[in-house]
BALOBA-154055 format. One record per residue (C-alpha): residue number from 1; residue in one letter; x, y, z. Coordinates in nm, 4 decimals. Example, Ala and Ser with C-alpha at 12.3 -4.5 7.8 and 13.67 -1.06 7.14 Angstrom:
# BALOBA-154055
REC;1;A;1.2300;-0.4500;0.7800
REC;2;S;1.3670;-0.1060;0.7140
This chain:
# BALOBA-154055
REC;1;X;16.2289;2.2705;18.3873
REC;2;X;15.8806;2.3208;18.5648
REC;3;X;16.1125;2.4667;18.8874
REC;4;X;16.2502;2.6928;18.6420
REC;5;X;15.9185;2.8031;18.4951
REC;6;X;15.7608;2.8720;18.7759
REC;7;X;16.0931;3.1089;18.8953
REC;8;X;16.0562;3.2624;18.6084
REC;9;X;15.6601;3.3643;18.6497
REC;10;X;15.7390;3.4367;18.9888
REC;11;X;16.0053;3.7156;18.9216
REC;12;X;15.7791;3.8474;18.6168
REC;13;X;15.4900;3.8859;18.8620
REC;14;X;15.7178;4.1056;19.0586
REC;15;X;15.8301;4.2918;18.8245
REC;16;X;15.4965;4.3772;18.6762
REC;17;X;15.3325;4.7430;18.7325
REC;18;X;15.1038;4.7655;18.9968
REC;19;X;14.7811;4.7694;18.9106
REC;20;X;14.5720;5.0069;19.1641
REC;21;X;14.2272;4.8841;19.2956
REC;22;X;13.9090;5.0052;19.2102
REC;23;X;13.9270;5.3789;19.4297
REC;24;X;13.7169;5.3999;19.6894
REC;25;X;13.4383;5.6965;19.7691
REC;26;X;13.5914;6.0037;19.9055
REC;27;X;13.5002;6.3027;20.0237
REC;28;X;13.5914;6.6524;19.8909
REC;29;X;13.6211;6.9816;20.0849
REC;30;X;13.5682;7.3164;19.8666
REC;31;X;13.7169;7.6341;19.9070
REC;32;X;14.0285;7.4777;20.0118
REC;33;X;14.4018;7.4412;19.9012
REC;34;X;14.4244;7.0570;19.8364
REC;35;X;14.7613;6.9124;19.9574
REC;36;X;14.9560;6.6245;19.8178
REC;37;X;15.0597;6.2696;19.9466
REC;38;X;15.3606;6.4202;20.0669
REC;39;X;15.1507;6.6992;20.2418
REC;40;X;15.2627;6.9942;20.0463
REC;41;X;14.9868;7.2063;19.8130
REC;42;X;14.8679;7.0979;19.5114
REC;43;X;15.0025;7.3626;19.2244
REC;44;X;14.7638;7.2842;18.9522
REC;45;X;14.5578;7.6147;18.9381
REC;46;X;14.4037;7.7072;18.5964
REC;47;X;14.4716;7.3365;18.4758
REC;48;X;14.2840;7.0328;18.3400
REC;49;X;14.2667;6.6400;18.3911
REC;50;X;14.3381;6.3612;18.1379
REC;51;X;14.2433;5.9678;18.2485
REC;52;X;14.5773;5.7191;18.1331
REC;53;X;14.4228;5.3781;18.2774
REC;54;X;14.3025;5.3836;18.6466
REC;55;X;14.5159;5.7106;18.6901
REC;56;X;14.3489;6.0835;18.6597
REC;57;X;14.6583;6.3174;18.5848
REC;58;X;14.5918;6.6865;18.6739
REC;59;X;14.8282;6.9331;18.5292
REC;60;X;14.8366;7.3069;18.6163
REC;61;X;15.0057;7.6471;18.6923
REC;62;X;15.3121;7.6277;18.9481
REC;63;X;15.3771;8.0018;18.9917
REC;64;X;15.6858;8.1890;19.1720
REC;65;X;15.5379;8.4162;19.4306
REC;66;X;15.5758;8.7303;19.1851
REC;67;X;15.3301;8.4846;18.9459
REC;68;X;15.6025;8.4572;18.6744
REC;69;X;15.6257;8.0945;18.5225
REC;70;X;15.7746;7.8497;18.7466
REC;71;X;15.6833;7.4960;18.5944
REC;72;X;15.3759;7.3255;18.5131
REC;73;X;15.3085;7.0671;18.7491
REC;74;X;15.1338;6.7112;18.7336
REC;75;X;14.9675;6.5134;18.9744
REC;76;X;14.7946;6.1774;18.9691
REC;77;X;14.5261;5.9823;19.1477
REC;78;X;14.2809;5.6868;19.1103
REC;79;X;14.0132;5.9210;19.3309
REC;80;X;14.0072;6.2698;19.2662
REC;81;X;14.1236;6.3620;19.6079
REC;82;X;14.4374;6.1611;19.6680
REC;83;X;14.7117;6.3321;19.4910
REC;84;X;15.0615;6.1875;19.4068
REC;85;X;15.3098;6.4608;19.2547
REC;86;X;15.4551;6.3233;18.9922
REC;87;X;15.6502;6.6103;18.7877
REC;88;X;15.7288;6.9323;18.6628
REC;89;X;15.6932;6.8165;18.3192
REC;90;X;15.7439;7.1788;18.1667
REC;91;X;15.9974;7.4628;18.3531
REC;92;X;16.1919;7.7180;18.2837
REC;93;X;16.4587;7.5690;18.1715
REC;94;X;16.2302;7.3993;17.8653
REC;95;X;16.3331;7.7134;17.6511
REC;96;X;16.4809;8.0208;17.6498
REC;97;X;16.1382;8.1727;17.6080
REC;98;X;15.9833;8.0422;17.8857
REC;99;X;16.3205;8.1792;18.1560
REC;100;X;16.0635;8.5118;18.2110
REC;101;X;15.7484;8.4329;18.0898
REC;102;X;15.3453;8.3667;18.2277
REC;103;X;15.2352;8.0346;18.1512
REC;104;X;14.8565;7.9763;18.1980
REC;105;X;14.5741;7.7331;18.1684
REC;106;X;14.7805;7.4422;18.0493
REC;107;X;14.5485;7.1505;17.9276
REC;108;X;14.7024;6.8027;17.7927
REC;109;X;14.5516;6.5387;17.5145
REC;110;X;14.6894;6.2712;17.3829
REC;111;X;14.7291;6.1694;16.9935
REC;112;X;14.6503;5.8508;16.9661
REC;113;X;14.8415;5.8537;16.5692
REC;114;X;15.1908;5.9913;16.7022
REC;115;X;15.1870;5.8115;17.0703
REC;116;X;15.2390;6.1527;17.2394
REC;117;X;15.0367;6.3558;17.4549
REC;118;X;15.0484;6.7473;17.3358
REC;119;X;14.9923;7.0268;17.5955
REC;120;X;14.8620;7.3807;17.4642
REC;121;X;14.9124;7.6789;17.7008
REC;122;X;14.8383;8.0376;17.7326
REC;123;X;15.1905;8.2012;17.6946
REC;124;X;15.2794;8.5759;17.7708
REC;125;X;15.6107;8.7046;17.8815
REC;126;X;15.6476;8.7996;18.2533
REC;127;X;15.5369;9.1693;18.2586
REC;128;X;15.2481;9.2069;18.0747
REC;129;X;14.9741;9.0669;17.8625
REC;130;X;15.0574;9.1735;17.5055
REC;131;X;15.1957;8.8512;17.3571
REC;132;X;14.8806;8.7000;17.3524
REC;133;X;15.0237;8.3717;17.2315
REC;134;X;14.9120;7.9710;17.2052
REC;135;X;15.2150;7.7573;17.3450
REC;136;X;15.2764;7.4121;17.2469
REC;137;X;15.4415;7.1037;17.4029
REC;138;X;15.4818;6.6969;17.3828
REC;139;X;15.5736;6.4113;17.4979
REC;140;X;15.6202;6.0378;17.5269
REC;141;X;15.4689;5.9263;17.8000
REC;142;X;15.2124;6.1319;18.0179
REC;143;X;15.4304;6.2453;18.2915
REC;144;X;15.7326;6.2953;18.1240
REC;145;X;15.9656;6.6014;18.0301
REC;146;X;15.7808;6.7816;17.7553
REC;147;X;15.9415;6.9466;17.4396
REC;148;X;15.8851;7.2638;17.3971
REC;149;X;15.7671;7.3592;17.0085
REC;150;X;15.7673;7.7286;17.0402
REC;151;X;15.4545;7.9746;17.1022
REC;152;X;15.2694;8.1839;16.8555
REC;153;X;14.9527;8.3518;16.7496
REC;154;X;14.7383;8.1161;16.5629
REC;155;X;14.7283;8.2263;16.1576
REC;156;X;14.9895;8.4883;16.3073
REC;157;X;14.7507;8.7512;16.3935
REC;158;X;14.5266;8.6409;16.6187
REC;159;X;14.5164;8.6959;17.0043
REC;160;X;14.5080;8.3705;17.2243
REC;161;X;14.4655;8.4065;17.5886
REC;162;X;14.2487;8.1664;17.8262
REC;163;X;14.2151;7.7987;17.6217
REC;164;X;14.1302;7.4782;17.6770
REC;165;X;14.1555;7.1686;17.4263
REC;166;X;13.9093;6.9165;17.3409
REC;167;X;13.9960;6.5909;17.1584
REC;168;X;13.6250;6.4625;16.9768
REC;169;X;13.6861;6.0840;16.8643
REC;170;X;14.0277;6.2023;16.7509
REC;171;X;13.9659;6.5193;16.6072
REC;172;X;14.1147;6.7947;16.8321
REC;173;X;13.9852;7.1275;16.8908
REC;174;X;14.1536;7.4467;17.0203
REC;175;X;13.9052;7.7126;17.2365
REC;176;X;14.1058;8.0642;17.3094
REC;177;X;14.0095;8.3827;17.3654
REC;178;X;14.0884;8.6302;17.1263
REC;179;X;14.0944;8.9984;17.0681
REC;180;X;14.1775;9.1568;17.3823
REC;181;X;13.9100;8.8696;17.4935
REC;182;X;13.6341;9.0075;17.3487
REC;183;X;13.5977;8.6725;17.1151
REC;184;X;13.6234;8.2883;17.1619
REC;185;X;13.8010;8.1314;16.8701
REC;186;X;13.7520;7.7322;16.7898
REC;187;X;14.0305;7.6295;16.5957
REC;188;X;14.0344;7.2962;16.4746
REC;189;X;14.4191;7.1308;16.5166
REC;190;X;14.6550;6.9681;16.2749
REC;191;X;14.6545;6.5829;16.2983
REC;192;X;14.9532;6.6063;16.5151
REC;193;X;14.8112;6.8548;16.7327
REC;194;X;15.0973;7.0604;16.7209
REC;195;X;14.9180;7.3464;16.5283
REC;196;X;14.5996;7.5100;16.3991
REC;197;X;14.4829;7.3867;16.1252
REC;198;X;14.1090;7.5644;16.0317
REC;199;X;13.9069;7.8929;16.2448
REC;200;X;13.6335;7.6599;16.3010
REC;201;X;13.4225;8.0155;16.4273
REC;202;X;13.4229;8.3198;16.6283
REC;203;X;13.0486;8.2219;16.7245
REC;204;X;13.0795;8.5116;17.0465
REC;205;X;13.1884;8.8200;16.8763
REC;206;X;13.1963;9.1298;17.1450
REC;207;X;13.0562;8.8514;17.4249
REC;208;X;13.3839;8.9396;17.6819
REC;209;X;13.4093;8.5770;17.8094
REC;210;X;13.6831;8.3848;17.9049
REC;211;X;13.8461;8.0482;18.0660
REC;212;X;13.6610;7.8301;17.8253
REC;213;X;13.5429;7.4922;17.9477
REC;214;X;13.4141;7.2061;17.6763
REC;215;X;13.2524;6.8988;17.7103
REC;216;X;13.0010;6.6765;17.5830
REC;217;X;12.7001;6.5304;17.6831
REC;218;X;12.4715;6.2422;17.4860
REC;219;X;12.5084;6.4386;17.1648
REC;220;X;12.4966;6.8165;17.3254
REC;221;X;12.8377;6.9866;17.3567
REC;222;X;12.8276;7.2460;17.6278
REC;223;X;13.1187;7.5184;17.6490
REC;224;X;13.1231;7.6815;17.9598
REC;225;X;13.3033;7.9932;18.0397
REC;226;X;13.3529;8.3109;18.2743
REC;227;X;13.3236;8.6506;18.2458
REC;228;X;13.6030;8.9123;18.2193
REC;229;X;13.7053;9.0750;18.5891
REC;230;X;14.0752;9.0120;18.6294
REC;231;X;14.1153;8.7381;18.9622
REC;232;X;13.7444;8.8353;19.1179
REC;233;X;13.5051;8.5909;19.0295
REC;234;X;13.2040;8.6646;18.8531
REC;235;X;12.8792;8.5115;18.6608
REC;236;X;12.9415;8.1905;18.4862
REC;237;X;12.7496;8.1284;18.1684
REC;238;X;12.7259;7.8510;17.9069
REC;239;X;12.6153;7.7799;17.5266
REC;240;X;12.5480;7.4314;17.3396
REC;241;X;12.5561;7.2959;17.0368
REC;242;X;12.4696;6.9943;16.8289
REC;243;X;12.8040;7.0500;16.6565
REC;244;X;13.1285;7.2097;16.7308
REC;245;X;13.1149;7.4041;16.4351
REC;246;X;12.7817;7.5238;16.5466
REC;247;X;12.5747;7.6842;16.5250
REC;248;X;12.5968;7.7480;16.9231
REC;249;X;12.3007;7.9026;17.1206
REC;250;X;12.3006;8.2510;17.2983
REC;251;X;12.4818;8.2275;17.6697
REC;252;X;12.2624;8.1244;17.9200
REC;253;X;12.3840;8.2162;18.3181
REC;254;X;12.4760;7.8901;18.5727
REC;255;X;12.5409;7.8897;18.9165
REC;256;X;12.5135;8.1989;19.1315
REC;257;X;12.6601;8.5668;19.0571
REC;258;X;13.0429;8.4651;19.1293
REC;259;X;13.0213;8.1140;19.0455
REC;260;X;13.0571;7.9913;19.4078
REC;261;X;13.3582;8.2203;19.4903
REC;262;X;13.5401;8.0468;19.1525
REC;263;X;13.6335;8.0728;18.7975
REC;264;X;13.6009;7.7436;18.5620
REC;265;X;13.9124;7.5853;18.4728
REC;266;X;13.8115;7.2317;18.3628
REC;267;X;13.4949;7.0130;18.3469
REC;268;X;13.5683;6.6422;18.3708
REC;269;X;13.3386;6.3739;18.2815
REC;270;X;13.3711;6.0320;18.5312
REC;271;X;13.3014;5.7754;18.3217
REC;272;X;13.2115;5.4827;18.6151
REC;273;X;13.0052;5.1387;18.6099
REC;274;X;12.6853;5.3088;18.6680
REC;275;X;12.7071;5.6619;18.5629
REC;276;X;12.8850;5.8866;18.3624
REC;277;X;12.9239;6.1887;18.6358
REC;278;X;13.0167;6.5787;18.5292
REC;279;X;13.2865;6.7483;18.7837
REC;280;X;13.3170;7.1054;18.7342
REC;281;X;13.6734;7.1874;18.8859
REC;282;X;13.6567;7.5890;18.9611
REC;283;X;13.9818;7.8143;19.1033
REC;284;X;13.9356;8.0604;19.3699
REC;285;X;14.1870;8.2754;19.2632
REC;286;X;14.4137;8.4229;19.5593
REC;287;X;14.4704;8.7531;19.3561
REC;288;X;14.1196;8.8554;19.4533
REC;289;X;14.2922;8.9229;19.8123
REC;290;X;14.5936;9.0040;19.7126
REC;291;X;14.7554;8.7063;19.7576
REC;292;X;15.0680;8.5150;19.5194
REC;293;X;14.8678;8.2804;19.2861
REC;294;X;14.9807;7.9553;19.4834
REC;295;X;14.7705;8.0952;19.7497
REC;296;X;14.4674;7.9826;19.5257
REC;297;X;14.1546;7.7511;19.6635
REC;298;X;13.9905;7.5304;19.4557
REC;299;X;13.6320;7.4411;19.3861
REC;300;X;13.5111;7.1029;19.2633
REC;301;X;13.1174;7.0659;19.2517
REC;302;X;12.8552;6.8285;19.0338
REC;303;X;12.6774;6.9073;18.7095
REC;304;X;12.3480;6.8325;18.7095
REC;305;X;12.0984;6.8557;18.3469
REC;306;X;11.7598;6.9226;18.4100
REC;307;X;11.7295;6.8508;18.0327
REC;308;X;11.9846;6.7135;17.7899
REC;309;X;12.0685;7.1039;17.6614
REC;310;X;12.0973;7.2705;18.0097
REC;311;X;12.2893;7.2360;18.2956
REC;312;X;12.2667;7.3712;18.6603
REC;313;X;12.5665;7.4386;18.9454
REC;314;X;12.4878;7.4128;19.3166
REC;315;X;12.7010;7.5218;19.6354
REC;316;X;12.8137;7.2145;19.8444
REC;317;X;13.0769;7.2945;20.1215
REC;318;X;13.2000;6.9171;20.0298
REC;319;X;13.1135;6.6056;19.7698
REC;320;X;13.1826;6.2703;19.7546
REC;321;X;13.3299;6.0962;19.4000
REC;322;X;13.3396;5.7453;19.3272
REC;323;X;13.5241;5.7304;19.0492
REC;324;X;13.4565;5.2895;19.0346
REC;325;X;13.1056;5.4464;18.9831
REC;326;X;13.1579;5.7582;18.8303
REC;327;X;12.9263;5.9109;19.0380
REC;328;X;12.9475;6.2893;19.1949
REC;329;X;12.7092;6.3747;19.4814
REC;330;X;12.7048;6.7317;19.6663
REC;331;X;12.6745;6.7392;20.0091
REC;332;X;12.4443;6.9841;20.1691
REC;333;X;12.5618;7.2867;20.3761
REC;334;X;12.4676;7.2468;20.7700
REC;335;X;12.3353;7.6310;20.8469
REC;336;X;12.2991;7.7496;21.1808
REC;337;X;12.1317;8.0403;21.3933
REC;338;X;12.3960;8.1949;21.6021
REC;339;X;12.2240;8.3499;21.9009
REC;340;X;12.3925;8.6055;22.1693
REC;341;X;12.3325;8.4664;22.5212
REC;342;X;12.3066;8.8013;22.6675
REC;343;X;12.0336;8.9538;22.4427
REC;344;X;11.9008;8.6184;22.2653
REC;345;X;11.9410;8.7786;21.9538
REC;346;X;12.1256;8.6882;21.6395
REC;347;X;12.4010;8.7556;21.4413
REC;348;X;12.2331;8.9113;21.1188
REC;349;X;12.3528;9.0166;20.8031
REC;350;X;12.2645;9.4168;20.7922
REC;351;X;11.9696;9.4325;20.4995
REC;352;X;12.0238;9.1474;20.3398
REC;353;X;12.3310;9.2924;20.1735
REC;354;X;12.5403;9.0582;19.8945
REC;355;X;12.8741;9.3423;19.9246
REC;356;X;13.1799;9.3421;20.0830
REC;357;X;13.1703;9.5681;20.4092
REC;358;X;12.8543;9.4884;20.4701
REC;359;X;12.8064;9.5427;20.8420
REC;360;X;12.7182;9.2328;21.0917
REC;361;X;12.4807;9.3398;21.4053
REC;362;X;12.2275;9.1469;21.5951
REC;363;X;11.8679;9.1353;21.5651
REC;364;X;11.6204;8.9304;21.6650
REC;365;X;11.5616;8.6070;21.4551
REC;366;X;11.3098;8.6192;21.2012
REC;367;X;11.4135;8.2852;20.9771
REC;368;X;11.6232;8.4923;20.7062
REC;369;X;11.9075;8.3920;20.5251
REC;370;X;12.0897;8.6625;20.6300
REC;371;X;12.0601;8.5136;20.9561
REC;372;X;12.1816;8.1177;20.8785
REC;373;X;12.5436;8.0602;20.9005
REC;374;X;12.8048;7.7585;20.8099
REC;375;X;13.0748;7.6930;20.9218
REC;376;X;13.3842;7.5838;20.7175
REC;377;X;13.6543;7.3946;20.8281
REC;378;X;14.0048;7.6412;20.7620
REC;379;X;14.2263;7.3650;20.9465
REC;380;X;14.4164;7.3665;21.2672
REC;381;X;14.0515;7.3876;21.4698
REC;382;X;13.9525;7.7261;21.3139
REC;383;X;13.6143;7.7846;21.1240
REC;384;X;13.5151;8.0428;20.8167
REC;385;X;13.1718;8.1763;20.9051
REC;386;X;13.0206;8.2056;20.6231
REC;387;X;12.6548;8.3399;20.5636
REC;388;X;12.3434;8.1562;20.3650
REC;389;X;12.2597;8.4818;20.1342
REC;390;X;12.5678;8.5809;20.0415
REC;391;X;12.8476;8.3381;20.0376
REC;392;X;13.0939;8.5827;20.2103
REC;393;X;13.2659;8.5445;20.5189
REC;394;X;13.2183;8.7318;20.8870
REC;395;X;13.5528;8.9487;20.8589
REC;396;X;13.7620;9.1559;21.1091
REC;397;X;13.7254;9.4852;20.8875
REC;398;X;14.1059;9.5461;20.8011
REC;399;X;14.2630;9.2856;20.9889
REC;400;X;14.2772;9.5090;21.3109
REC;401;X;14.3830;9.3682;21.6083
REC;402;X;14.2237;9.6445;21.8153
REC;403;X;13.9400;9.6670;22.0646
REC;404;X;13.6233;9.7353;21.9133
REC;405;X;13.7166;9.6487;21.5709
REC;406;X;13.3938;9.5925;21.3489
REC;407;X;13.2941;9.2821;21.2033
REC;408;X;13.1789;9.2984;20.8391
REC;409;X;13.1123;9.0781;20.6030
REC;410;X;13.4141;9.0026;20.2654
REC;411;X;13.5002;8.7696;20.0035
REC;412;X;13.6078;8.4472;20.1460
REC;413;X;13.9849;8.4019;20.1429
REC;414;X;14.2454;8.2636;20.3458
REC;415;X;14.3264;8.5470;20.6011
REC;416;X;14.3408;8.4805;20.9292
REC;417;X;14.1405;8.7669;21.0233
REC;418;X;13.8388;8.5541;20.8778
REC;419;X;13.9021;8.2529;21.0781
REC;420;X;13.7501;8.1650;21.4265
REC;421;X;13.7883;7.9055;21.7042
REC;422;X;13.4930;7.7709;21.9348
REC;423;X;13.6203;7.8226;22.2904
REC;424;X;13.3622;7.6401;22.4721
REC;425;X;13.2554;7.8246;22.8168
REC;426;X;12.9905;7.6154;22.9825
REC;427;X;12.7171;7.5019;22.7923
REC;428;X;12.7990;7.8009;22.5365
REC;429;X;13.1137;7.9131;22.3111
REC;430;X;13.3315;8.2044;22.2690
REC;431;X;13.4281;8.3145;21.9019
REC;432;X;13.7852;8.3789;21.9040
REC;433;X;13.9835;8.5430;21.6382
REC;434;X;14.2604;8.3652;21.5116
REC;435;X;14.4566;8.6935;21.3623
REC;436;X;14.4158;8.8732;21.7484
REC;437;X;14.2948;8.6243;21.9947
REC;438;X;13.9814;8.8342;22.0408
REC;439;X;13.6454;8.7262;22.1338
REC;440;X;13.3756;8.8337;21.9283
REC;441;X;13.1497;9.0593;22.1264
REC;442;X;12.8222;9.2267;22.1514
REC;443;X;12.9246;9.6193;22.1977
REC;444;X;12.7789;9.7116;22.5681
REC;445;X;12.6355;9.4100;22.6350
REC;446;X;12.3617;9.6204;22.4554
REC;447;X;12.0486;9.4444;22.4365
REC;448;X;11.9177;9.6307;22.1488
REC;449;X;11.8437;9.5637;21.7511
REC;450;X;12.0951;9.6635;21.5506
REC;451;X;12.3658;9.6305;21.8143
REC;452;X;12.6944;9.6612;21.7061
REC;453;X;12.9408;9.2971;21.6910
REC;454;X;13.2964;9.3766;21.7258
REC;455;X;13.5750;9.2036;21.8378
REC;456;X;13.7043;9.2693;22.2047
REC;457;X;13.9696;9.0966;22.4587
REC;458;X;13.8028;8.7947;22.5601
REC;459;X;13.6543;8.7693;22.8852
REC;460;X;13.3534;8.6472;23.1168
REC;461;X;13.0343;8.8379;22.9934
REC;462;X;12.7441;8.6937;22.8547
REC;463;X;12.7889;8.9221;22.5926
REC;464;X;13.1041;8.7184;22.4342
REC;465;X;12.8706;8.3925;22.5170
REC;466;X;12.7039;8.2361;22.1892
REC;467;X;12.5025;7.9057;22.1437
REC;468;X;12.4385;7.7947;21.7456
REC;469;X;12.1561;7.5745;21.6635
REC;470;X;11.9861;7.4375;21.3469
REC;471;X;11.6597;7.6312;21.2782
């Protein structure tokens, strides 16, 4: 009998569910498409996290190159940066509705009365943008095939674009924008989840904001959202209140003018041994270079409070999360001088200027932000460089392949025409184009402020030579 017990404990061990460990630190690059175990792109744009156990499960947008609905896709991980793909829990073959259709900004709660996890959505069919309905799905188990229950306009007449969902101690609340997204709407849910049941407010009448984020903090609730400029990022702003059904203060800006490059999809709180740590996750939409949406970055960087009703958002190129922890720590940007061997001058941001176009030319250093560059990591030894006062990447202007081609300054994206390897030449380094295999020259050799950069076939002059060094 004590042979057979222990058998029997021995196959049940087995057969248990692994357990994972405790997740380790790990470090997070921004401005990137994150890839999956299996080394294909994460497809969770627009979407939010929910913690079942040990396991973070992101779900998200998974758009056909045309950005009609393809599925919404979930991924899981114990560390925030090592993704599983799990499922396409929602497709188009859910309904009949959702066969030609725009499914956006799915976020995912669970009901801890029913047992099932409910997913709300921003539903429009695949054309345009006049639906402006609230979706709803469910299911068993967090990973699962959802049921579809149908979309709608919440009290039947009004608008719901952007939304996100937050579930207070078991009450649930639904955040949308409304009227041609002039409004934000909180609608409190049904006990199921599966509808609205009270307008809670419109407490930003006229205020043109959109992809709502909310969260708590101590006893402050912050909702943090964008403005309106189709994919192009712009200003992110917040409000707080004491209560969800307010009152809520006046917006209050956060982060620089484009948010980083990024638009807020999610903030998700790390609840750790030592800390409870705030991770904004951000999209850099690909639209804003005319790109499918799949061709989206992401951007993941720590909340910090300088008091318990305010908030700031810094740049880091990378952090590190400890989810064991639950701490989130930015990692400061490395910015360099990048000096012309032939003149000793530097590659300088013309005036200071924050716009696309913007031309680069060499001066001589004078300390300026305009004249501090990082570089970025873009994979496969290639390097964004990207400049201290604006955030915007050194550019081929157009993509040209030509001689003499002008370098400017654009919105970071994933072009090749923005990415450059360091072809080492002695105790310098040649800047080579990744789009044309040019070398990133100093027009004339000229010796001059204000010299044209452009982009010429590589060669030996010390005009194509640079050296970068830490001021």
């Amino acid at each position: 009998m004590r042979r057979m017990l222990i058998a029997i404990a021995a196959v049940a061990v087995l057969l248990a569910p692994a357990t994972p460990a405790l997740a380790a630190p790990v470090t997070v690059t921004n401005g990137t498409q994150f890839t999956d175990t299996a080394g294909n792109g994460v497809h969770a744009h627009g979407g939010g996290v929910i913690q079942v156990g040990t396991y973070y499960y992101w779900f998200g947008e998974n758009r056909n190159a045309d950005d009609t609905f393809r599925a919404v896709s979930v991924y899981r991980s114990t560390d925030l940066r090592t993704w599983e793909y799990r499922n396409d829990v929602l497709t188009r073959s859910s309904a009949a509705e959702l066969q030609s259709s725009k499914i956006e900004r799915p976020k995912v709660i669970y009901n801890a009365g029913t047992g099932r996890f409910v997913m709300w959505m921003h539903k429009e069919n695949a054309t345009d943008y006049g639906e402006a309905r609230a979706a709803v799905a469910s299911s068993a188990t967090v990973d699962g095939e959802y049921t579809y229950h149908g979309s709608f306009r919440p009290f039947g007449s009004y608008m719901s674009r952007d939304i996100t969902l937050y579930n207070d101690n078991g009450t649930a609340y639904m955040i949308s924008a409304a009227d041609e997204n002039r409004d934000l709407h909180i609608y409190r849910l049904t006990a199921d989840y599966l509808n609205v049941q009270t307008l809670v407010g419109n407490f930003w009448n006229d205020q043109s904001r959109e992809a709502p984020a909310l969260f708590k903090r101590g006893s402050t609730y912050f909702l943090l959202t964008s403005g309106t400029s189709g994919w192009n990022p712009n200003q992110a702003r917040y409000a707080t209140a004491s209560s969800i059904a307010g009152p809520w203060t006046s917006f209050t800006n956060v982060g620089d003018g484009t948010t980083f490059g990024s638009q807020p999809a999610y903030v998700l709180p790390i609840q750790g041994s030592a800390t409870t740590g705030y991770l904004y996750l951000g999209d850099r939409w690909a639209g804003a270079w005319n790109e499918p949406v799949n061709n989206s970055r992401y951007v993941w960087l720590p909340i910090t409070f300088p008091t318990s009703t305010t908030m700031s958002l810094s740049w880091y190129p990378t952090i590190t999360v400890d989810t064991a922890t639950g701490t989130v720590t930015g990692n400061p940007a490395t910015y360099y001088r990048v000096t012309n061997r032939n003149s000793g001058k530097v590659m300088d941001l013309v005036g200071s200027s924050t716009a696309n176009n913007a031309e680069i030319k060499q001066y001589a250093w004078n300390g300026g932000r305009n004249q501090r560059w990082e570089f970025q990591d873009a994979g496969g030894g290639y390097y964004r460089i990207v400049n201290q006062n604006s955030g915007k990447c050194a550019d081929v202007t157009a993509a040209s392949t030509a001689d003499g081609a002008n370098i400017i300054q654009y919105t970071c994206g994933t072009g090749t025409n923005q990415q450059w390897r360091m072809q080492t030449t002695g105790s310098y380094f040649q800047l080579v184009a990744r789009h044309s295999g040019k070398c990133l020259d100093v027009v004339d050799a000229n010796t001059a402020d204000g010299a044209d950069i452009q982009q010429y076939a590589c060669g030996s002059g010390t005009n194509q030579q640079w050296s970068r060094t830490v001021p």
